[in-house]
C-alpha positions in Angstrom: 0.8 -8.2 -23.8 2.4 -7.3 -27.3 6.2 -7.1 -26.7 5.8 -3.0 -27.6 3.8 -2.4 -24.3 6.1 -5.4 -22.4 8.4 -2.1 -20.9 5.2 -1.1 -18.9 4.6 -4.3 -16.7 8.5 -4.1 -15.9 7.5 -0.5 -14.8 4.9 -1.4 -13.0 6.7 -3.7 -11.1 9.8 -1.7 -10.5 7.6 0.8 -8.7 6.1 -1.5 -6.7 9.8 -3.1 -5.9 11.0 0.4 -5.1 8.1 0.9 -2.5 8.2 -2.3 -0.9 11.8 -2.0 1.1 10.2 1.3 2.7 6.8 -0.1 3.8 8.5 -3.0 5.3 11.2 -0.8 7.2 9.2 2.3 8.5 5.5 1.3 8.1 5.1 -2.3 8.8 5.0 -1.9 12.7 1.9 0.5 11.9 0.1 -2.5 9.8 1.1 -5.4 12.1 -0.8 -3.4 15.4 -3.5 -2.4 13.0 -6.2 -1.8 16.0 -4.0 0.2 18.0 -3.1 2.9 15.4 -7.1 2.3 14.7 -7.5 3.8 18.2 -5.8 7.3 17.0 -8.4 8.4 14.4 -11.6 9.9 16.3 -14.1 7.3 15.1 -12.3 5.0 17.1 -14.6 4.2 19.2 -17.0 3.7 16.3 -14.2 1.9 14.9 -13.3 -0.6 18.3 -13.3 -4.3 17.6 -12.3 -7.5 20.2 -11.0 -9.8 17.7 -12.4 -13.3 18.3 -11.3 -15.8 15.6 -8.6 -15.5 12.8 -6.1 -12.9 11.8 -7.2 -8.7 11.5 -5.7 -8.1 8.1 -6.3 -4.6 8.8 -6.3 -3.3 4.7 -5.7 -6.1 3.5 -9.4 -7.5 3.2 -11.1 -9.2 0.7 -10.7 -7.8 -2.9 -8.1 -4.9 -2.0 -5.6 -6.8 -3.5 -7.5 -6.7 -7.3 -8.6 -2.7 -7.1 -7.3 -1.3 -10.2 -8.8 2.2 -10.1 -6.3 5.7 -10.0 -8.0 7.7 -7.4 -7.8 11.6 -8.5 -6.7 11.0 -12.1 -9.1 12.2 -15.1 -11.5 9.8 -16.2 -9.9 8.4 -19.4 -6.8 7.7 -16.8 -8.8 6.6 -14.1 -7.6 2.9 -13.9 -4.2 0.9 -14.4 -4.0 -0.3 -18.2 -5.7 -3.2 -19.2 -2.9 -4.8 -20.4 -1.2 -4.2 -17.5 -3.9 -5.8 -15.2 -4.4 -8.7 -17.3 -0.8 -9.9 -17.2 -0.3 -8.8 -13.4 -3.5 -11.3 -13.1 -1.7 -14.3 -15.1 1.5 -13.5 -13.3 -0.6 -13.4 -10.0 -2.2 -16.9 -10.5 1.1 -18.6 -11.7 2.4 -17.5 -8.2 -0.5 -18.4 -6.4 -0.1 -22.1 -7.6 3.2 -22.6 -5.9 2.1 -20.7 -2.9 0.0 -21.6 0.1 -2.4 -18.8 1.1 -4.1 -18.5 4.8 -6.6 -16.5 2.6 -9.5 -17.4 5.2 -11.8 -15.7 7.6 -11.5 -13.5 11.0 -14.4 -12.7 13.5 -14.5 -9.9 15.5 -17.1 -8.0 17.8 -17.8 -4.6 17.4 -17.7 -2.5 20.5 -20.4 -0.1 19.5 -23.4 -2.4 19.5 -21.6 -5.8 20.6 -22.2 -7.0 16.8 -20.4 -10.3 16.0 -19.0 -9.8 12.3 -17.1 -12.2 9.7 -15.0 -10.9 7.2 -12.0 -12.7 4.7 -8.9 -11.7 4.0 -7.4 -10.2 0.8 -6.8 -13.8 -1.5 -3.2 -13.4 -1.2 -2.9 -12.6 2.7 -0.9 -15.1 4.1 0.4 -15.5 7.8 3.8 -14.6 6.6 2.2 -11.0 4.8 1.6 -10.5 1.3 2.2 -12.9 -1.1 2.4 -10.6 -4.2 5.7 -9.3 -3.8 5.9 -7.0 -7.0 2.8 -7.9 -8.7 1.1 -6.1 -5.6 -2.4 -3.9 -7.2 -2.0 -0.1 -7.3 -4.4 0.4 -3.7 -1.9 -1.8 -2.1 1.2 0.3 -2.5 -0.7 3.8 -2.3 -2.8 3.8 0.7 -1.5 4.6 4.0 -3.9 5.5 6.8 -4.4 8.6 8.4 -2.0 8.5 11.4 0.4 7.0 9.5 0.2 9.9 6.6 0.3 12.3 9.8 3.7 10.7 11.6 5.8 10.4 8.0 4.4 14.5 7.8 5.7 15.2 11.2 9.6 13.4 10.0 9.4 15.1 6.8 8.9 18.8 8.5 4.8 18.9 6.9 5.9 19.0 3.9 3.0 17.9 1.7 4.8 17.8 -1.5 7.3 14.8 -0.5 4.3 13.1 1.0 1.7 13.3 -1.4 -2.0 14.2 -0.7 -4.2 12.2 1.2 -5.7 10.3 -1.7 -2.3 9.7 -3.4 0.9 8.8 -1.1 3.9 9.8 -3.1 2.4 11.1 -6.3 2.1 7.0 -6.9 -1.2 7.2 -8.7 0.2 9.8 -11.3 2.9 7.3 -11.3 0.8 4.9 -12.2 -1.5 6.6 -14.6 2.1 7.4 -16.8 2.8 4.4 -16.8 0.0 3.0 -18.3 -1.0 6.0 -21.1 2.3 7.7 -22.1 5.4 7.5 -23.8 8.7 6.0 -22.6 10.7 9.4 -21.8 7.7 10.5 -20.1 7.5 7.4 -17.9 11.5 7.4 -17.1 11.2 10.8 -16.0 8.1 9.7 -14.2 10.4 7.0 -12.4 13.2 9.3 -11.9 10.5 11.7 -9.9 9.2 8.9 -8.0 12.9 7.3 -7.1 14.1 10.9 -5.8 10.8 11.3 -3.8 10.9 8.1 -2.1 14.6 8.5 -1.2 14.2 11.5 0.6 11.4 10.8 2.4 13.4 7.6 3.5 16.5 9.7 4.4 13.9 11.9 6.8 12.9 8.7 8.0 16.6 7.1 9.3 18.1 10.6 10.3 15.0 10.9 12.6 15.2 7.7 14.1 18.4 8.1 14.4 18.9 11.5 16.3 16.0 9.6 18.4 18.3 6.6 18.9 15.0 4.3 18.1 14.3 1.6 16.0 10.4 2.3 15.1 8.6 5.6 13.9 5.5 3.8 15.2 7.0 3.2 18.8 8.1 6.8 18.5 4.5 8.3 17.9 
């Protein structure tokens, strides 16, 4: 990456080191009992698995970690920069070298037609989470599922504009996209947005557990 474009990995990774703190404190109880928020969308039964061998990375599967695309954006807009990808990759595989990854297979049975299937984890799923800290790919940090997109509208009063349409949690494609294609105001401002949103939603989040005396939005819901 030529030093001029340098400032738009460190952006990159500053959003992704914003999000991280508030996945692991109000949505990791949601990912770490996977099947049983599963069983709250109405394919569930479609959806039922007995787990028979390995870990259920829930999203976390094979190749999620190395999906570059921008869902919603325009088409010239429609994928992280390519210098931004290419030195997330190198920075990636330095990491990986000092780093021990479960990676591996799981095997479950499907309940709808008693189907055995095998499937592998995301490369840098370990039995300690990700191992990507930062340098986590744009999918990663956007997608939340259904009930949990449902419970943070139910904190946040259903407002849709803190929480970001279904395809784009937090405006964090958009995020993204500026990042990668415009100027350097534009992406401060961009940051700026995104640093505001996320602290309010996270303010929602600990006054409602709070008046609630709980611990867990996901125990709560």
């Amino acid at each position: 990456m030529s030093v001029n474009n340098e400032w738009r990995l460190a952006a990159y990774k500053e959003v992704v080191g914003c999000l991280n703190p508030f996945f692991f404190t109000y949505l990791g109880d949601y990912c770490r009992n996977c099947q049983q928020v599963i069983g709250r969308l109405p394919e569930a039964i479609e959806e039922s698995i007995d787990l028979l061998e390995g870990v259920y990375p829930g999203c976390c599967h094979r190749g999620a970690g190395d999906i570059f695309r921008l869902e919603g954006e325009s088409s010239e807009r429609a994928c992280l920069a390519p210098e931004i990808i290419t030195e997330l990759q190198l920075e990636r595989k330095h990491k990986l070298e000092q780093s021990i990854s479960s990676g591996g297979s799981y095997t479950f049975r499907r309940h709808r037609d008693g189907v055995q299937v095998k499937g592998a984890h995301c490369l840098y799923f370990s039995a300690k989470g990700c191992l990507l800290g930062d340098l986590k790919g744009p999918l990663c940090i956007n997608f939340i599922c259904p009930p949990m997109r449902s419970d943070l509208l139910a904190v946040c009063g259903g407002d849709h504009s803190l929480v970001g349409p279904e395809h784009d949690f937090l405006f964090i494609y958009r995020c993204l996209a500026t990042i990668s294609y415009d100027d350097q105001d534009e992406v401060a401002r961009e940051l700026s947005t995104l640093r505001q949103r996320l602290r309010a939603l996270a303010d929602k989040c600990r006054v409602f557990l709070a008046k609630r005396q709980i611990q867990s939005l996901y125990d709560f819901f």
